[in-house]
N, C-alpha and C positions, 0 to 999 in steps of 0.2 A: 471375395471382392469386398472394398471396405465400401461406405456408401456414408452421403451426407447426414448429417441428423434430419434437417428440415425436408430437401425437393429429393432424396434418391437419387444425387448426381456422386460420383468418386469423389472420393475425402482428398482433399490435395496435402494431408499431412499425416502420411503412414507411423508416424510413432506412434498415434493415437490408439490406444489400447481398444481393440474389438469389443470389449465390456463397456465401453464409453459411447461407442456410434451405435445407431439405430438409425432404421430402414423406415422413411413414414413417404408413403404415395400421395403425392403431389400433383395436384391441374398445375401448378405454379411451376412443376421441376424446368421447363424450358422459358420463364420469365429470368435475364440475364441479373435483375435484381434480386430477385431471393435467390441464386446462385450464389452472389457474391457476397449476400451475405450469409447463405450455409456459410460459406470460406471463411468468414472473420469468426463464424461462431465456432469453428473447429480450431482456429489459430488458437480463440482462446482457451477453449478444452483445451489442446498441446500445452500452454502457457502455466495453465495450472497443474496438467498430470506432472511435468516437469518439477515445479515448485515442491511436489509430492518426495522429491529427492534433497531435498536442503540438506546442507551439513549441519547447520545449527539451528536448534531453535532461540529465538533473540527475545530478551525481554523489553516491551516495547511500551514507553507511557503516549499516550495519546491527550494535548491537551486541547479542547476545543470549547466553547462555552456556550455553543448550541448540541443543547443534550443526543438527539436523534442524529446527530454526522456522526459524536463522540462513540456513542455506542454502538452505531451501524460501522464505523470503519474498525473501532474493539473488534466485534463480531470476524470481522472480516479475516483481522489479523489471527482470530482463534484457527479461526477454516484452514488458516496457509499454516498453520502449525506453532505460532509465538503464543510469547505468555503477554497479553497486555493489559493495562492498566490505566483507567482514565480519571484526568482532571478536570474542571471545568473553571480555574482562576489559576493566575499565575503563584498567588501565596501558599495554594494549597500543591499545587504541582512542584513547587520547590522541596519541599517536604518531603512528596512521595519520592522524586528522584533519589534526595537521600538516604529515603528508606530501602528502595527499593533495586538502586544502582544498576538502572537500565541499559543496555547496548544501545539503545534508540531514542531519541523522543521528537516526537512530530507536532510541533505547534506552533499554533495560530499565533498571529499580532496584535490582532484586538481583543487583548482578552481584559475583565477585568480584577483588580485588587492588584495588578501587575500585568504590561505588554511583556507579549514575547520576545522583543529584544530586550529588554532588561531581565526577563526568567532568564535567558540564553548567555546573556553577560553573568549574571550572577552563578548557571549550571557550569561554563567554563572555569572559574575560579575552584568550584568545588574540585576534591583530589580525583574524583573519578570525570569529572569534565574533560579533560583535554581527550581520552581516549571514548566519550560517546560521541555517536554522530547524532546532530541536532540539526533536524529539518524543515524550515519552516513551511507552513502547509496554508494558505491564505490568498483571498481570494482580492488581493492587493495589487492594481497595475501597476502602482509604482516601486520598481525594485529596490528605489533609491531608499525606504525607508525602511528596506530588512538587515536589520544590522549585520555587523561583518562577525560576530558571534557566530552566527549559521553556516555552515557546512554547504547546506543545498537548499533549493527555494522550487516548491511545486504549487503551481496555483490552482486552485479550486476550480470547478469540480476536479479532481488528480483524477490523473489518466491511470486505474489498476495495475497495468503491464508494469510504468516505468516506475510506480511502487513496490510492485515485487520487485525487479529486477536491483532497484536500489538495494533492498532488504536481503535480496540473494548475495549480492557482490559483497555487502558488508559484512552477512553472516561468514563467506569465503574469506574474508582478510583479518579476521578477528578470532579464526580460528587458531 
């Protein structure tokens, strides 16, 4: 019988690999709130073991120009299996793109020595431009100022799932 990680209630997502869930004895197991959130933290176990099957791995530059998101979402991007690469200015991010001819890049608006709509303008012109997907990732209400450069527009803080899930689908179509 499989069992929650947190209260010892049944896992509501059997793909989850038995090496993943664990058995912890709970006063809490019949509190309907950490129930339901065992259940979100199992969704996202499933979310990830999944992930564990990508077809591709994507080389992914990250440009962000607060150091600690740059490297925390790097980091992240290692865990899911990509190769990634970060910037912290739009001049220097131009460059790596070229160097490095990413499947991905994810960045910010307000960055300086160059915004990411004009990085994003200028990575479309590049010969590898038209076929990378460029995502702006910024913590921007107004949509109106993400250029039409950009592919897809996620706001801060990004929601993981629909990150991978992007990341999945495109590794899928670029195969």
């Amino acid at each position: 019988m499989r069992t929650a990680f947190l209260a010892g209630t049944e896992a509501a997502h059997p793909s989850i690999p038995m090496s993943t869930v664990a058995t912890a004895a709970s006063p809490l197991a019949d509190d309907p709130g950490v129930v339901a959130r065992d259940r979100r933290l199992e969704a996202d176990v499933a979310i990830h073991e999944d992930a564990r099957e990508r077809p591709t791995t994507l080389t992914v530059v990250v440009v962000e120009d607060h150091l600690e998101t740059a490297e925390g979402l790097a980091e992240l991007l290692r865990l899911w299996g990509h190769r990634p690469h970060v910037a912290h200015d739009g001049e220097y991010a131009l460059a790596l793109v070229q160097d490095v001819r990413p499947d991905v890049a994810l960045v910010d608006i307000e960055l300086p020595r160059m915004n990411g709509n004009e990085l994003a303008t200028r990575i479309r012109a590049l010969e590898i431009g038209p076929e990378m997907l460029l995502v702006a990732v910024t913590g921007l209400w107004d949509t109106g100022l993400i250029g039409a450069a950009f592919d897809r527009h996620l706001e801060k803080p990004v929601a993981l799932d629909v990150l991978e899930r992007l990341l999945n689908q495109h590794a899928r179509l670029s195969r």
